[in-house]
N, C-alpha and C positions, 0 to 999 in steps of 0.2 A: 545603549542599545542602538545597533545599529540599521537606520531606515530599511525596509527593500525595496531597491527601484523598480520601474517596471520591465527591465529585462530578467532582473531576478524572478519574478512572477510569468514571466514568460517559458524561464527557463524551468522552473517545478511545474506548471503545466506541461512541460515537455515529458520532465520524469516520469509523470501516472500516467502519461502518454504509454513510454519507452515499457515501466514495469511492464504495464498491462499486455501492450501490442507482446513483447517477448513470451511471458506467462501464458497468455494463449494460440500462439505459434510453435509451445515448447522449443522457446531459445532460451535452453538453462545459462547457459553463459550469459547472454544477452539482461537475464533477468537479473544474474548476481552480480552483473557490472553493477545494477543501480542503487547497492548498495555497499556500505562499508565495511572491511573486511570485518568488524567486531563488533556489525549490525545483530537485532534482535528482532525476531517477527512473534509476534502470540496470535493465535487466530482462537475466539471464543465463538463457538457454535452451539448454543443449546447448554447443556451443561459438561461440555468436551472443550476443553481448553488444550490447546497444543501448544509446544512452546520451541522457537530456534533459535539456536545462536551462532554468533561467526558464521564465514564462507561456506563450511562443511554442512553445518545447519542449514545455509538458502539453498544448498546443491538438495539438499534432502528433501525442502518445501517445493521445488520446483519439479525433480523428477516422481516423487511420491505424485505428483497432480498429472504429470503428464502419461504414468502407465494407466492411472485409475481410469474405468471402461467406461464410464458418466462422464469426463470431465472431456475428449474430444468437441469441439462443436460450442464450446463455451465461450461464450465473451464478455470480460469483465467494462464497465464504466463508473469510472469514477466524476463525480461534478459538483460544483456549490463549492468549491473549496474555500476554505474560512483561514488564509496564508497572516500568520502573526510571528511576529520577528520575536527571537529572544534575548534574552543580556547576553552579552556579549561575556566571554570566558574563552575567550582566544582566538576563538574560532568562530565565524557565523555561525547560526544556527536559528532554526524556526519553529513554529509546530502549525502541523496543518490538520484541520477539521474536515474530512468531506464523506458524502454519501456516495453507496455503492450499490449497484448492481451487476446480477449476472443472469444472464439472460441462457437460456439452452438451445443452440439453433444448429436442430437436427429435422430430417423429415422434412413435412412443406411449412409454411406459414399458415397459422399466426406458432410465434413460437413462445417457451414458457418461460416465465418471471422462475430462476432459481434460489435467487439471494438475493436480499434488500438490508442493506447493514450498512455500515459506518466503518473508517477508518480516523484513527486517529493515530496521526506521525512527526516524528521528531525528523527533521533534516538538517545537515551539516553541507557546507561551503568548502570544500575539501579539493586540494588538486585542480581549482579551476573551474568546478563542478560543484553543483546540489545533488547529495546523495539522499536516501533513508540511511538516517540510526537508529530508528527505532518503530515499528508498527505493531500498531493495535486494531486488528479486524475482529468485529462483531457483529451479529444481528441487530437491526433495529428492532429495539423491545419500550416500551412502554417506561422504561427504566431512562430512555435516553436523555427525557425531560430534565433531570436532576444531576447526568451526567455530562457536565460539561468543560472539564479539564484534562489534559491527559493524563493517561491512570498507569504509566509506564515512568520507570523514575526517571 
């Protein structure tokens, strides 16, 4: 297993930077850069689980969020990230643990708490770069206590 140094952690801080800032600018391109072309996103809200795959699949997750008439004025943050390296099989790779918000900031202030969940992510050293290969977005539920490895193979 290979260490991460701290530019490496500099550098996946930049990522949930890059996702997010794109995701809520609707920069579809921007957004599927930051993942690999045969990335997978599940997003589990309530008992609606969605599931994407490949490039086609992020272009899907991306512009599906960006017509939806709620989702203008949204700003995701992600923080706490819990960055753990994995065995090595050719390629770097990690998984990273962090919590999420999204906030709705329409009208005046104070604005509303929309989402309080959890990601859990596999990332790959690809090309020079920390990509996503894999995300798991969920609600924080009462369940989270017990769940603490990622649940994506």
């Amino acid at each position: 297993m290979t260490p991460l140094t701290t530019l490496d952690r500099f550098a996946i801080e930049d990522l949930f930077s890059i996702y997010h800032w794109a995701l809520d600018t609707a920069d579809v391109e921007g957004f599927v850069d930051t993942l690999v072309d045969d990335a997978v996103v599940v997003l589990k809200i309530g008992d609606r689980t969605s599931h994407y795959e490949g490039r086609a699949g992020m272009v899907d997750v991306a512009e599906s969020l960006r017509v939806w008439d709620r989702f203008p004025g949204c700003q995701h943050f992600a923080d706490q990230l819990l960055i753990e390296p994995l065995a090595d099989t050719g390629e770097r790779r990690c998984q990273v643990r962090s919590f999420l918000l999204v906030a709705e900031c329409r009208g005046e202030p104070p604005y509303s708490l929309r989402f309080a969940g959890r990601s859990d992510d596999r990332l790959v050293f690809r090309g020079g770069q920390w990509l996503f290969e894999q995300r798991l977005v969920r609600l924080w539920q009462s369940d989270a206590l017990c769940n603490r490895q990622l649940e994506l193979s």
